[in-house]
VMD Tcl script that builds the backbone (N, CA, C; Angstrom):
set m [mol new atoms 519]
animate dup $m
set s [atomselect $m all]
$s set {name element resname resid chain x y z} {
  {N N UNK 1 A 38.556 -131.954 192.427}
  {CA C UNK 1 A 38.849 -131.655 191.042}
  {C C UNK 1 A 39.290 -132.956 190.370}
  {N N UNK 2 A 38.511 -133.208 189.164}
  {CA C UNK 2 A 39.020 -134.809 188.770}
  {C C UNK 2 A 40.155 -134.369 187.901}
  {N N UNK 3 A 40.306 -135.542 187.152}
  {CA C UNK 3 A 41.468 -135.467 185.735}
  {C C UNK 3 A 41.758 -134.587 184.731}
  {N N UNK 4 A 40.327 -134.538 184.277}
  {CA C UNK 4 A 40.232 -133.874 182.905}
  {C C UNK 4 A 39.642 -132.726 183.507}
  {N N UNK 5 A 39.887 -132.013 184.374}
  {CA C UNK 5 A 39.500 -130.621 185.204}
  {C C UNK 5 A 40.989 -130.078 185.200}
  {N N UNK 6 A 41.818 -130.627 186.189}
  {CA C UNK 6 A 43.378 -130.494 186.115}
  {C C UNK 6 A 44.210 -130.635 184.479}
  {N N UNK 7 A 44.156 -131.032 183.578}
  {CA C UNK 7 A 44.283 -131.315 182.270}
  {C C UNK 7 A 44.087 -129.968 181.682}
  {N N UNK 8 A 43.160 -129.542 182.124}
  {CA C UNK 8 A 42.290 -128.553 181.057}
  {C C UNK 8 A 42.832 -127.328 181.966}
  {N N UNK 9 A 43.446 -127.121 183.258}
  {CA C UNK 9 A 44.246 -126.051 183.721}
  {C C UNK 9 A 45.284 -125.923 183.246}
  {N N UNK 10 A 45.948 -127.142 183.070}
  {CA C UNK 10 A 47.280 -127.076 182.883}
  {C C UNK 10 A 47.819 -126.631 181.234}
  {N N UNK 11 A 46.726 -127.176 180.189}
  {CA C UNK 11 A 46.563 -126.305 179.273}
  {C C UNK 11 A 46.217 -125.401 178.697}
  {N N UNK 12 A 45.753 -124.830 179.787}
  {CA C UNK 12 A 45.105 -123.268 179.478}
  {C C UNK 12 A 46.252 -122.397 180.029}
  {N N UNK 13 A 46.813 -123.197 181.242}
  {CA C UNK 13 A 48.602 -122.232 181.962}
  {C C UNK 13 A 49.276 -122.382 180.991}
  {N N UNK 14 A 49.312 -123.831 180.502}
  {CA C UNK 14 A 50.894 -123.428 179.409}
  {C C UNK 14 A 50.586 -122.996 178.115}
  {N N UNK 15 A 49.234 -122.372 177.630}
  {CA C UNK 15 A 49.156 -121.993 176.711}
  {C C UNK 15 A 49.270 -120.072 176.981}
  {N N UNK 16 A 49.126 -119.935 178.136}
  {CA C UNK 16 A 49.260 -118.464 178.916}
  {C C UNK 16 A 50.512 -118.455 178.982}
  {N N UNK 17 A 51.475 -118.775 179.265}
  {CA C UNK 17 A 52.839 -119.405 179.466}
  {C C UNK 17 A 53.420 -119.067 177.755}
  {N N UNK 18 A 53.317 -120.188 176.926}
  {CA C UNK 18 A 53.887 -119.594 175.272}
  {C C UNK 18 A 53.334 -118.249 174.940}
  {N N UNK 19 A 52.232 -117.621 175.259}
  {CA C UNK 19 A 51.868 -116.091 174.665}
  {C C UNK 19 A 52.444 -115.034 175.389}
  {N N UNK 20 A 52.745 -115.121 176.657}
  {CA C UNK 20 A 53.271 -114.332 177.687}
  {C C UNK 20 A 54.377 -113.538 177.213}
  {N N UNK 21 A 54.668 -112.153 177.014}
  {CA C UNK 21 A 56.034 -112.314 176.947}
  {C C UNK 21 A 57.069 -111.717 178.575}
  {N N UNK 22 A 55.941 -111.797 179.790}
  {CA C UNK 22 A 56.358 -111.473 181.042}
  {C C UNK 22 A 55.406 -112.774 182.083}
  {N N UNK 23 A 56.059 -112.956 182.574}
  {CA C UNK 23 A 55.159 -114.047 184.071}
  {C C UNK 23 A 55.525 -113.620 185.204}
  {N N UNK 24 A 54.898 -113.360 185.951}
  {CA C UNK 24 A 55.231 -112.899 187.536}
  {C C UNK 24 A 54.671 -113.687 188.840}
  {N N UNK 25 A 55.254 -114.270 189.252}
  {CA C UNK 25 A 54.855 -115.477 190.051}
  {C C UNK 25 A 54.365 -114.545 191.833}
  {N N UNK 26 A 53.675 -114.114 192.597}
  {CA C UNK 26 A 53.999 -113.653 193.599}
  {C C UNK 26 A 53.251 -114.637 194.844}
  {N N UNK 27 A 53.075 -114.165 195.773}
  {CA C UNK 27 A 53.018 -114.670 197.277}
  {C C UNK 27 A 52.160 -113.718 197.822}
  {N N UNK 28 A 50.189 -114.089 197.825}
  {CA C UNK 28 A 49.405 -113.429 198.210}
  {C C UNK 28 A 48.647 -113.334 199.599}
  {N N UNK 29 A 49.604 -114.049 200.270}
  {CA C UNK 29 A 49.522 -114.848 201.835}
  {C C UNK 29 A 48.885 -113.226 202.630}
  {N N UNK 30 A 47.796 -113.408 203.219}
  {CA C UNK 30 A 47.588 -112.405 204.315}
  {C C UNK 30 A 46.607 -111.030 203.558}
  {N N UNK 31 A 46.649 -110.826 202.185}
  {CA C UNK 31 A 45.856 -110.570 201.112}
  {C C UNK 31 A 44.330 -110.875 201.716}
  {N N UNK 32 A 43.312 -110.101 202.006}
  {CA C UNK 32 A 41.974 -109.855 202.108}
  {C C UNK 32 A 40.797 -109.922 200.412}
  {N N UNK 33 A 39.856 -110.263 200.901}
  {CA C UNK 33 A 39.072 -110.892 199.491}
  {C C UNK 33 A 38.945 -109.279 199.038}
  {N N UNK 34 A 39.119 -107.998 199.531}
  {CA C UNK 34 A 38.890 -106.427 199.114}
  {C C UNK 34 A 40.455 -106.202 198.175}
  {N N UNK 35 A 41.456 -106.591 198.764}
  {CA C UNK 35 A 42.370 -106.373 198.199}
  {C C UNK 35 A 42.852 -107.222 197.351}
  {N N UNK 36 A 42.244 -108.504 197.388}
  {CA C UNK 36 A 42.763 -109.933 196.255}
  {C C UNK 36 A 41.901 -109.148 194.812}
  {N N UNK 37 A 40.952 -108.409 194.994}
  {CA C UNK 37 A 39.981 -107.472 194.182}
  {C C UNK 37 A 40.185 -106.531 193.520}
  {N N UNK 38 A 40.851 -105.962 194.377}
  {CA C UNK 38 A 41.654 -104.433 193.854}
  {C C UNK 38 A 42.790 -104.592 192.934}
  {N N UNK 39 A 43.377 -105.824 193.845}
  {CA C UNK 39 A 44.772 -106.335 192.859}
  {C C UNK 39 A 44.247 -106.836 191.330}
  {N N UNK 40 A 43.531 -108.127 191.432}
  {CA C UNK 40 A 42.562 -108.187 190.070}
  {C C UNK 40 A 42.482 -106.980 188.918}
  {N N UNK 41 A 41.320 -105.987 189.834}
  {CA C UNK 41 A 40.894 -104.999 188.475}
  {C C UNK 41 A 42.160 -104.355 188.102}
  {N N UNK 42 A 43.422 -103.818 188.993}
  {CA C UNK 42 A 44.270 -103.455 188.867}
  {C C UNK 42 A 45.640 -103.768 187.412}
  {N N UNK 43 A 45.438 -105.291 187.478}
  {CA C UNK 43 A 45.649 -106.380 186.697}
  {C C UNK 43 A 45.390 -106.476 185.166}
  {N N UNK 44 A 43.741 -105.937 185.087}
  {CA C UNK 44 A 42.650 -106.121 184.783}
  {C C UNK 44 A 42.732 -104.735 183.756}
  {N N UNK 45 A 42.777 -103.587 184.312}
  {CA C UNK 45 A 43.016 -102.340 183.568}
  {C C UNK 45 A 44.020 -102.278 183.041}
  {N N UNK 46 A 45.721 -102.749 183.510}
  {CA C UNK 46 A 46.726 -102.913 182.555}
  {C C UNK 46 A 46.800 -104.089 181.805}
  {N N UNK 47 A 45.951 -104.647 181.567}
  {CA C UNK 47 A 45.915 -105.719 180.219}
  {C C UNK 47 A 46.923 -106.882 180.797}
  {N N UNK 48 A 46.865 -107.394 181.650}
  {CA C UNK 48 A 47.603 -108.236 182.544}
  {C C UNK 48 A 46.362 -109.429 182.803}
  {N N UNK 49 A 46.270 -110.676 182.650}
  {CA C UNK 49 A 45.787 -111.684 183.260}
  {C C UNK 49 A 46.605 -112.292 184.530}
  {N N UNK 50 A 45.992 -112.238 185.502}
  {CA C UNK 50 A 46.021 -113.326 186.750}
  {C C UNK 50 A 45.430 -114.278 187.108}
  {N N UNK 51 A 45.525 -115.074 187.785}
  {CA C UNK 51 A 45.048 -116.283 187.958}
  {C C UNK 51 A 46.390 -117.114 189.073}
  {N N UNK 52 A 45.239 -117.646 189.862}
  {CA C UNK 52 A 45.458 -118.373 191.632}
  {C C UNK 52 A 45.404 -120.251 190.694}
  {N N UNK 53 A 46.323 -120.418 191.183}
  {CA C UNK 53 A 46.871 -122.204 189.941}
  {C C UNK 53 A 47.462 -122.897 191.667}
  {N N UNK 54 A 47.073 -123.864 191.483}
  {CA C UNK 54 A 47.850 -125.210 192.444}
  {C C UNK 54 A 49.000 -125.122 191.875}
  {N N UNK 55 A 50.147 -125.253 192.903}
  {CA C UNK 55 A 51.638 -125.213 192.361}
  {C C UNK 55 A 51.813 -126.139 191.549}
  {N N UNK 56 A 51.391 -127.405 191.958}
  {CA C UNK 56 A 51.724 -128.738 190.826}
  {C C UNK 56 A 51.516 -128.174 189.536}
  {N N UNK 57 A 50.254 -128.229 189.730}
  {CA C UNK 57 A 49.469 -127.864 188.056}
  {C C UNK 57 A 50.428 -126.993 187.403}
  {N N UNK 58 A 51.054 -125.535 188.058}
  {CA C UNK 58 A 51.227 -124.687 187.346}
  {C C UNK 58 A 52.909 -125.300 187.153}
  {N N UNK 59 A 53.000 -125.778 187.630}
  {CA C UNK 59 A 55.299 -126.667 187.522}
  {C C UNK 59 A 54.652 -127.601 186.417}
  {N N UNK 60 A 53.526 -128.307 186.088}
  {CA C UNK 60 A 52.718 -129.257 185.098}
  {C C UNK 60 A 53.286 -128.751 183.735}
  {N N UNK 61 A 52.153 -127.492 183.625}
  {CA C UNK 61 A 52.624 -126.219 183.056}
  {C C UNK 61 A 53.960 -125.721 182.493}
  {N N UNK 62 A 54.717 -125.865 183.431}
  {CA C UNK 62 A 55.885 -124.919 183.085}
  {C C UNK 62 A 56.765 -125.994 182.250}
  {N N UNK 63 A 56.514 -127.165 182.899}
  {CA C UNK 63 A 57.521 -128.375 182.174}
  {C C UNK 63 A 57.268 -128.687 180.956}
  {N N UNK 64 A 56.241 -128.194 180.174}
  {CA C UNK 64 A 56.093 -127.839 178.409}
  {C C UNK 64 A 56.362 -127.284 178.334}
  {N N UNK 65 A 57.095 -125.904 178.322}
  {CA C UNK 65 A 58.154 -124.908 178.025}
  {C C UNK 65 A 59.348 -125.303 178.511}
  {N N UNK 66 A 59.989 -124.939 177.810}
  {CA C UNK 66 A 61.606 -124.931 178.187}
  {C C UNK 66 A 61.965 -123.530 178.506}
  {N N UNK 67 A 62.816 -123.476 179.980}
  {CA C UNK 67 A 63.402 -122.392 180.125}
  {C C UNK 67 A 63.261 -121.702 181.575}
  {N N UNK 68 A 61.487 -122.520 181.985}
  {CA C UNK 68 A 61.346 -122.228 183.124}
  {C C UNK 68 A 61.568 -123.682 184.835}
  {N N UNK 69 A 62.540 -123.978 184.287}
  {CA C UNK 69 A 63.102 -124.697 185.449}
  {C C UNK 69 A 63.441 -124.223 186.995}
  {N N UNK 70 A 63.789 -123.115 186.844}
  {CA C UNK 70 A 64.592 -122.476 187.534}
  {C C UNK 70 A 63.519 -121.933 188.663}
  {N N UNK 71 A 62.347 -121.544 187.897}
  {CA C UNK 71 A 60.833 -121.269 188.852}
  {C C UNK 71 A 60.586 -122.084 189.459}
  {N N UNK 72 A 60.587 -123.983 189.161}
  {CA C UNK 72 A 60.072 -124.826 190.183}
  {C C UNK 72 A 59.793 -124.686 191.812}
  {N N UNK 73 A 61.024 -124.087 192.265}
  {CA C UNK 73 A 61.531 -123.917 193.692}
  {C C UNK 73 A 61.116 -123.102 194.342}
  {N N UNK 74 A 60.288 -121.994 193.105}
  {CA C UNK 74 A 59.347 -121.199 193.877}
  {C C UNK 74 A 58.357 -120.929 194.049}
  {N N UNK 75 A 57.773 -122.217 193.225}
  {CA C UNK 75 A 56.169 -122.629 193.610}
  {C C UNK 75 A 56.314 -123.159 194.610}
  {N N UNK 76 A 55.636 -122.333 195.912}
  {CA C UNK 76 A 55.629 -122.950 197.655}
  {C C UNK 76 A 54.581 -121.993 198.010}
  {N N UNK 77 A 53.938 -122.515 198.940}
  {CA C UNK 77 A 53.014 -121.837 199.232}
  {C C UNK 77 A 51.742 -121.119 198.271}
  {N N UNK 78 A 51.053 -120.051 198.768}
  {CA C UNK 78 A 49.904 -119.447 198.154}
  {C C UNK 78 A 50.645 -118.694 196.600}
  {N N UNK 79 A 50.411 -119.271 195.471}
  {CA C UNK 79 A 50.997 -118.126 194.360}
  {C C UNK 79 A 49.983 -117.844 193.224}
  {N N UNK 80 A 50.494 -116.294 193.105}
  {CA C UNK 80 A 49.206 -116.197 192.138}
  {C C UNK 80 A 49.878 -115.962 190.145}
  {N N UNK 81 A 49.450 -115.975 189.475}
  {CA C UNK 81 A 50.349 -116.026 188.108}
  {C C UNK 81 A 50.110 -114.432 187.338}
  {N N UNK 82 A 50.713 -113.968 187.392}
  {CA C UNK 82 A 50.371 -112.471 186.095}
  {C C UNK 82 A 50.725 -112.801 184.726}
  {N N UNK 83 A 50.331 -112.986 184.113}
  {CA C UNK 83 A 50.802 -113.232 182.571}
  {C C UNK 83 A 50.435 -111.696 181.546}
  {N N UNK 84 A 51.607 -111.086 181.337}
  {CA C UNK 84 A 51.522 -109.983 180.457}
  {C C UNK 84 A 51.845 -110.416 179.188}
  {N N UNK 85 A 50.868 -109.804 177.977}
  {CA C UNK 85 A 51.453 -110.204 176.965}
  {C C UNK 85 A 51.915 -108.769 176.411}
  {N N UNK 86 A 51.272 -107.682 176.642}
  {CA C UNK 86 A 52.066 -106.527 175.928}
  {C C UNK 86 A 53.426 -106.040 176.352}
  {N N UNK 87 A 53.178 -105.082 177.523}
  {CA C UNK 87 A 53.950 -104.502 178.494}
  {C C UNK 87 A 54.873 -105.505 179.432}
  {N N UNK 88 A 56.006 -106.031 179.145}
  {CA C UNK 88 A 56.322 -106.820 180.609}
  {C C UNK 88 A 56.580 -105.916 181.940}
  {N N UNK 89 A 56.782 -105.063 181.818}
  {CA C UNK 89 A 57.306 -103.950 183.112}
  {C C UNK 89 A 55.927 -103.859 183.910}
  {N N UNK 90 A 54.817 -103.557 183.233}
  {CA C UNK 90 A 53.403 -103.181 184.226}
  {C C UNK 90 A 53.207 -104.083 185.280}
  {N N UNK 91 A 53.020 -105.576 184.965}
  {CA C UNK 91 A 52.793 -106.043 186.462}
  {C C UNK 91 A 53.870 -106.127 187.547}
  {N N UNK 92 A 54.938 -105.278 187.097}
  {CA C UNK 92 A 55.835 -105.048 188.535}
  {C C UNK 92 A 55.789 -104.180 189.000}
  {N N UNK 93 A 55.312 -103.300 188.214}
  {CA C UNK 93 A 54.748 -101.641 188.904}
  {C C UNK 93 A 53.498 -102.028 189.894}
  {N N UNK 94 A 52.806 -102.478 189.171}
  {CA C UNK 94 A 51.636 -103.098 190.046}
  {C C UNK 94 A 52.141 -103.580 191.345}
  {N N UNK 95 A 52.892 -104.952 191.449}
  {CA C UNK 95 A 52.756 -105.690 192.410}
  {C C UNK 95 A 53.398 -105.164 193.644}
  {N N UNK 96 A 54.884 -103.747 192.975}
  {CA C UNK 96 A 55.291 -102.989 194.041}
  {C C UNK 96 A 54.487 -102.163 194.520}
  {N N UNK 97 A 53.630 -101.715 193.866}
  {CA C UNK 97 A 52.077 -100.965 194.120}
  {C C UNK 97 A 51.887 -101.407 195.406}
  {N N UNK 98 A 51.678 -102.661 195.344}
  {CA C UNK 98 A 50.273 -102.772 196.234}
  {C C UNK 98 A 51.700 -103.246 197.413}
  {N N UNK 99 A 52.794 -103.596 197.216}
  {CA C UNK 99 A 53.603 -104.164 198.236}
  {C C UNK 99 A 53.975 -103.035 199.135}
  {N N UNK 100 A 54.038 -101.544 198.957}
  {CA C UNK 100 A 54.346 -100.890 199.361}
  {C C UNK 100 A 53.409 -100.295 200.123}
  {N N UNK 101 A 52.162 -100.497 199.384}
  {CA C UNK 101 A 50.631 -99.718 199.925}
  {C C UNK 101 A 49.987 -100.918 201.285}
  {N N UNK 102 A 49.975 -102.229 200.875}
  {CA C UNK 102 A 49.908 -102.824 201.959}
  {C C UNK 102 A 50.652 -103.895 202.815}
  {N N UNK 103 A 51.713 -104.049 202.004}
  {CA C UNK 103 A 52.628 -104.734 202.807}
  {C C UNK 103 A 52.857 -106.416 202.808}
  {N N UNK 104 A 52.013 -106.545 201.848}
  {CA C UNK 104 A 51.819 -107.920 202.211}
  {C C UNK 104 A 51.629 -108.815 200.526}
  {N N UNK 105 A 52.005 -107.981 199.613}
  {CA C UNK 105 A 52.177 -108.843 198.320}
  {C C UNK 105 A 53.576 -108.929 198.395}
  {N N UNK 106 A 53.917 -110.139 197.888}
  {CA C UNK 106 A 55.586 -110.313 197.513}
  {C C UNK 106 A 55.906 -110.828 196.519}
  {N N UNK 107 A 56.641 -110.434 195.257}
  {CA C UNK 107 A 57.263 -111.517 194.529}
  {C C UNK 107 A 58.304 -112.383 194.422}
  {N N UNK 108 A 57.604 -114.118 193.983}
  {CA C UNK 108 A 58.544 -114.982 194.239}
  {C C UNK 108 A 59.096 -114.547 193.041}
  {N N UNK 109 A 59.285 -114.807 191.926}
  {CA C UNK 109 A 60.271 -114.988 190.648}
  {C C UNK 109 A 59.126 -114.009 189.738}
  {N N UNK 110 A 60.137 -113.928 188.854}
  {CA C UNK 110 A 59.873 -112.844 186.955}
  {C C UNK 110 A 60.196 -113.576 186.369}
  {N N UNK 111 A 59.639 -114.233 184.897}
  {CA C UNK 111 A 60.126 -114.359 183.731}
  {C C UNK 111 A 59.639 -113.477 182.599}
  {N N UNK 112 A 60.828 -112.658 182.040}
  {CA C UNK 112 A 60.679 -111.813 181.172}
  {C C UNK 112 A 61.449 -112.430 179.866}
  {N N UNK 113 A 60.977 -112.500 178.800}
  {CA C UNK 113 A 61.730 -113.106 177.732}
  {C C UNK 113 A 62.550 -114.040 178.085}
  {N N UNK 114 A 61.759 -115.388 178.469}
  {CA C UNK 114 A 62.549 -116.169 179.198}
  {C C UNK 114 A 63.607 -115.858 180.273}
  {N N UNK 115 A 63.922 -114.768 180.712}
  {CA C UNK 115 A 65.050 -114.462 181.649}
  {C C UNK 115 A 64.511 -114.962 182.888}
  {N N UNK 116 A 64.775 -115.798 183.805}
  {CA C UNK 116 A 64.122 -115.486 185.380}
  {C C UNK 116 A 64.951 -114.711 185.712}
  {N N UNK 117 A 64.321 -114.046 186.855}
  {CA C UNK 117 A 64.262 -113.045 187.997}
  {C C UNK 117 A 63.893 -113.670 188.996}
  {N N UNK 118 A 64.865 -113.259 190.086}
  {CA C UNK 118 A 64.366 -113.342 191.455}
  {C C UNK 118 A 63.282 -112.239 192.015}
  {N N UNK 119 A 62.869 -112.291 192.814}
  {CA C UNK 119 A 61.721 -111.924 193.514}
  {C C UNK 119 A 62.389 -110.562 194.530}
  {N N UNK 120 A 63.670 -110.634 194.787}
  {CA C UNK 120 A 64.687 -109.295 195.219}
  {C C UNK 120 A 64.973 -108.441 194.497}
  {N N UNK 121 A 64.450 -108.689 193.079}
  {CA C UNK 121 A 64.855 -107.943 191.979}
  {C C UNK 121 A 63.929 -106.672 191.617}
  {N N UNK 122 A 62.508 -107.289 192.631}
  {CA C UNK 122 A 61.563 -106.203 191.948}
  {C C UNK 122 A 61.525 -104.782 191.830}
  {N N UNK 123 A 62.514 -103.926 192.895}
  {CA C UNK 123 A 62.635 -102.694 192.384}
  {C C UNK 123 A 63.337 -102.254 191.150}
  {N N UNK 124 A 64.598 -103.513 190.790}
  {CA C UNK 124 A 64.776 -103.368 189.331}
  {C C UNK 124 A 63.704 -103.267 188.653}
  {N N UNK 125 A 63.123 -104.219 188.377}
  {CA C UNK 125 A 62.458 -104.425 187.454}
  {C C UNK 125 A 61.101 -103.674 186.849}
  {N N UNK 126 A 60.501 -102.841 188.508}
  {CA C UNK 126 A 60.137 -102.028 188.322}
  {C C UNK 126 A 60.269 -100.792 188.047}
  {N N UNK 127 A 61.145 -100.367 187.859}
  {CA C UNK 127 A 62.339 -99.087 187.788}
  {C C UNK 127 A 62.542 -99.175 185.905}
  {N N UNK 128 A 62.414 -99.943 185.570}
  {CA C UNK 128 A 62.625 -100.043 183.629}
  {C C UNK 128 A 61.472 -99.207 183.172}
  {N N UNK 129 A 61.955 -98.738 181.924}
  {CA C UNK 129 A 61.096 -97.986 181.432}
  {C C UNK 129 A 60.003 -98.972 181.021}
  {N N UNK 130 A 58.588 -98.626 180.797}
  {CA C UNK 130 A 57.739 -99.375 180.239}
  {C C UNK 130 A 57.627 -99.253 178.583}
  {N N UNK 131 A 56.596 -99.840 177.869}
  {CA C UNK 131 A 56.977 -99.902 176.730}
  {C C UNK 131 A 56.158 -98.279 176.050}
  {N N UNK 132 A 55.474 -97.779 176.866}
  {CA C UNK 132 A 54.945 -96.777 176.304}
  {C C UNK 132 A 55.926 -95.479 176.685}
  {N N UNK 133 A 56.939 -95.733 177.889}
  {CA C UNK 133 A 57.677 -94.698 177.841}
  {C C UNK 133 A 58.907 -94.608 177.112}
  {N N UNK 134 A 59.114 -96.060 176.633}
  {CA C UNK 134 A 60.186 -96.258 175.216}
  {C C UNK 134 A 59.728 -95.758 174.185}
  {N N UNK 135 A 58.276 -96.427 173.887}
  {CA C UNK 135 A 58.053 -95.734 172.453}
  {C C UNK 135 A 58.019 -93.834 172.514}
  {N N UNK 136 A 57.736 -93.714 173.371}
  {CA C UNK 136 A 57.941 -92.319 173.956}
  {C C UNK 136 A 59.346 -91.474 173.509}
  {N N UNK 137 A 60.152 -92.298 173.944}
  {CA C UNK 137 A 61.565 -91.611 173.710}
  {C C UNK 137 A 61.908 -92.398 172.409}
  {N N UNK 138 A 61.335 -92.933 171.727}
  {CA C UNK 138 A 61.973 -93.291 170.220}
  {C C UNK 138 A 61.528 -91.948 169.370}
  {N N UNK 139 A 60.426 -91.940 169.805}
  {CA C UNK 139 A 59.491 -90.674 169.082}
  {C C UNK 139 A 60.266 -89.514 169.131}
  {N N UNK 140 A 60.664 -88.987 170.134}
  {CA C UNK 140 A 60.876 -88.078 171.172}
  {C C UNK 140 A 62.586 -87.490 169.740}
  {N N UNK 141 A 63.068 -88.880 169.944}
  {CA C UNK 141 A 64.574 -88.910 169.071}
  {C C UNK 141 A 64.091 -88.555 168.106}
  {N N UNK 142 A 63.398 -89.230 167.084}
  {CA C UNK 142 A 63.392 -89.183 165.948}
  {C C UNK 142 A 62.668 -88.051 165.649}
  {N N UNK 143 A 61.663 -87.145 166.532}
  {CA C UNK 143 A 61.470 -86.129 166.212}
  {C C UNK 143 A 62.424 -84.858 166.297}
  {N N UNK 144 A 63.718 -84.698 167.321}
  {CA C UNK 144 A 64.381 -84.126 167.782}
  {C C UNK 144 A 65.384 -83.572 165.799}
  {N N UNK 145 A 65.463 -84.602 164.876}
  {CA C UNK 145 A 66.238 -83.853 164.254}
  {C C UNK 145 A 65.280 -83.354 163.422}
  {N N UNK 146 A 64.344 -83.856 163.109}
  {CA C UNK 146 A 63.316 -83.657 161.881}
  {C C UNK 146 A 62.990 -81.966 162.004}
  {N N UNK 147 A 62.771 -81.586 163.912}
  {CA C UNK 147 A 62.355 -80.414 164.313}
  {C C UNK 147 A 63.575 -78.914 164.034}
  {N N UNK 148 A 64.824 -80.052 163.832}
  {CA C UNK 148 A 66.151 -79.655 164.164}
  {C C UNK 148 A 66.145 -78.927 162.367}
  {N N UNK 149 A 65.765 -79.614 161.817}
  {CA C UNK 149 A 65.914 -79.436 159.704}
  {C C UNK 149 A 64.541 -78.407 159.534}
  {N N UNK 150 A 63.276 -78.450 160.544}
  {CA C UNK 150 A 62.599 -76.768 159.913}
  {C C UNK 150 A 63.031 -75.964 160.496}
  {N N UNK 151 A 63.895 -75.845 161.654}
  {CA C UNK 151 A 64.484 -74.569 162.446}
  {C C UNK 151 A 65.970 -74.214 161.445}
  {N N UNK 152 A 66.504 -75.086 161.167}
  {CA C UNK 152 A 67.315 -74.592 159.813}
  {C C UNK 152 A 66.616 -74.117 158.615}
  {N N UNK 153 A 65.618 -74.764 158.190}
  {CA C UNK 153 A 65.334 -74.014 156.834}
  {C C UNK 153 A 64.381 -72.513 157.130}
  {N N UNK 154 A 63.702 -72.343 158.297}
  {CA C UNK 154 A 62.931 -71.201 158.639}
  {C C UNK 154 A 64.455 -70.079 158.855}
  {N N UNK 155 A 65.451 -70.900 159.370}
  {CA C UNK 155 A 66.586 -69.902 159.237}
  {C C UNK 155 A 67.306 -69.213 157.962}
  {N N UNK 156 A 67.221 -70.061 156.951}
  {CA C UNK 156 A 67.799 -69.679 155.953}
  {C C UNK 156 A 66.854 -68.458 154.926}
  {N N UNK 157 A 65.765 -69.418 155.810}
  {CA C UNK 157 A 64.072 -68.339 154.955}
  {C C UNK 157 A 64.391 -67.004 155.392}
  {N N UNK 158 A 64.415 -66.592 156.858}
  {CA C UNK 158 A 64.746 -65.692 157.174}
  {C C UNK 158 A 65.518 -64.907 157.498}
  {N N UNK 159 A 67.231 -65.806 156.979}
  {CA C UNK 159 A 67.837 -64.635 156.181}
  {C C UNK 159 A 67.806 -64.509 155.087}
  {N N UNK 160 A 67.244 -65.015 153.900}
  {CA C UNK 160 A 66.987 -64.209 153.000}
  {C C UNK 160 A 66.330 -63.159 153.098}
  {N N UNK 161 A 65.214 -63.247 153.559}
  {CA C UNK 161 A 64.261 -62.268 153.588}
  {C C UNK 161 A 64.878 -60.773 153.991}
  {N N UNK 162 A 66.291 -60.945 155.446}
  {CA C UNK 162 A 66.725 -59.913 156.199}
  {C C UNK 162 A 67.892 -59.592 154.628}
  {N N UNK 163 A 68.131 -60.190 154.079}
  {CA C UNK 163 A 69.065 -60.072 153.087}
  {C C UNK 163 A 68.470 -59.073 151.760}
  {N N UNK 164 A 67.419 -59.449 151.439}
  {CA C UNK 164 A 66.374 -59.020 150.745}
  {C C UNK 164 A 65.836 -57.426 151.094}
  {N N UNK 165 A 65.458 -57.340 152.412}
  {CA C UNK 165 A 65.152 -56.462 153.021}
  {C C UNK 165 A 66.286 -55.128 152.944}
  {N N UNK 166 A 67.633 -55.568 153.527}
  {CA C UNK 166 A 68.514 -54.910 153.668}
  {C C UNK 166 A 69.187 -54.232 152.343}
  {N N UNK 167 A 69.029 -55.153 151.209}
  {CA C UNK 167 A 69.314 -54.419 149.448}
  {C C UNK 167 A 68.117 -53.409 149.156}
  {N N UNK 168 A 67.115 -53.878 149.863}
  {CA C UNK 168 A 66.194 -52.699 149.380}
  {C C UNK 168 A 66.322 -51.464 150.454}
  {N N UNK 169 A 66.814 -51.618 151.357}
  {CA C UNK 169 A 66.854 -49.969 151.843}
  {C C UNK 169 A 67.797 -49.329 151.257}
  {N N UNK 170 A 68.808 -50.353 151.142}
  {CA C UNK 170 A 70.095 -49.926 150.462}
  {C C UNK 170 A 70.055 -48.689 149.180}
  {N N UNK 171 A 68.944 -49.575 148.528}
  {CA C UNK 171 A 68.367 -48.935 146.841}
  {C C UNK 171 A 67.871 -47.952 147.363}
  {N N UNK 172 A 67.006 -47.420 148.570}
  {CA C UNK 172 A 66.446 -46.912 148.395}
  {C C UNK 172 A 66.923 -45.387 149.182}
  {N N UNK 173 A 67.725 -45.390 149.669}
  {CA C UNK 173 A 69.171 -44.853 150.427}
  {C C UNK 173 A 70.121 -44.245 149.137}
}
mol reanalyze $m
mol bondsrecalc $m
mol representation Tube
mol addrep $m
């Protein structure tokens, strides 16, 4: 790989890097070309980009942002990059996915809104609500009183009506 090959990675990572608003660094050691595949489309269907980066390149990378220092130490070995820009929670659902199913994905570090994460963290992190089950329960609230104000006014409707009802037998009594 010459110069301007490495150049042109390293600005395409740190431009994946500023749009991101999640990075998930993991450890794909022992990973089969069926399951490096599965993980992909997996990736791939939750709107997640991955991509396999030389550690240099991708620490290259990180050292035009500020914030991710703290990752250096865990570029070692085989790592692959998730860059979420919608959802940050999905590629940890994922990566415990497949860590649990085959045993052999691990994550080194998370950066979520600049926060790092350790790589021990991932059942936290997978355990957060995602963003569709937030918007879920915003909905969920804000429908709760709206539903709360026609069950009052269908109440008041229908006591008039029992009110209404009850003067006319009255009259008619």
């Amino acid at each position: 790989m010459n110069r301007s090959e490495k150049e042109a990675i390293v600005a395409e990572v740190a431009e994946k890097v500023s749009r991101a608003t999640a990075i998930y660094f993991a450890d794909f050691t022992g990973l089969t070309v069926e399951e490096e595949t599965e993980l992909r489309r997996e990736f791939r269907k939750a709107g997640v980009e991955y991509r396999v980066v030389k550690n240099t390149l991708a620490r290259k990378a990180l050292e035009g942002v500020t914030g991710y220092d703290r990752v250096f130490d865990k570029l070692v070995g085989p790592t692959g990059i998730a860059f979420s820009y919608e959802d940050a929670v999905v590629p940890a659902k994922i990566i415990k996915k497949f860590k649990e199913k085959l045993g052999k994905l691990t994550l080194k570090a998370a950066v979520l809104e600049k926060q790092v994460f350790d790589g021990s963290q991932l059942e936290a992190l997978s355990n957060l609500p995602s963003k569709k089950d937030l918007m879920a329960g915003i909905v969920g609230s804000l429908q709760s009183p709206i539903s709360g104000i026609v069950g009052a006014i269908g109440a008041v409707m229908r006591d008039l009506v029992n009110v209404i009802d009850a003067i006319e037998k009255k009259k008619a009594a």
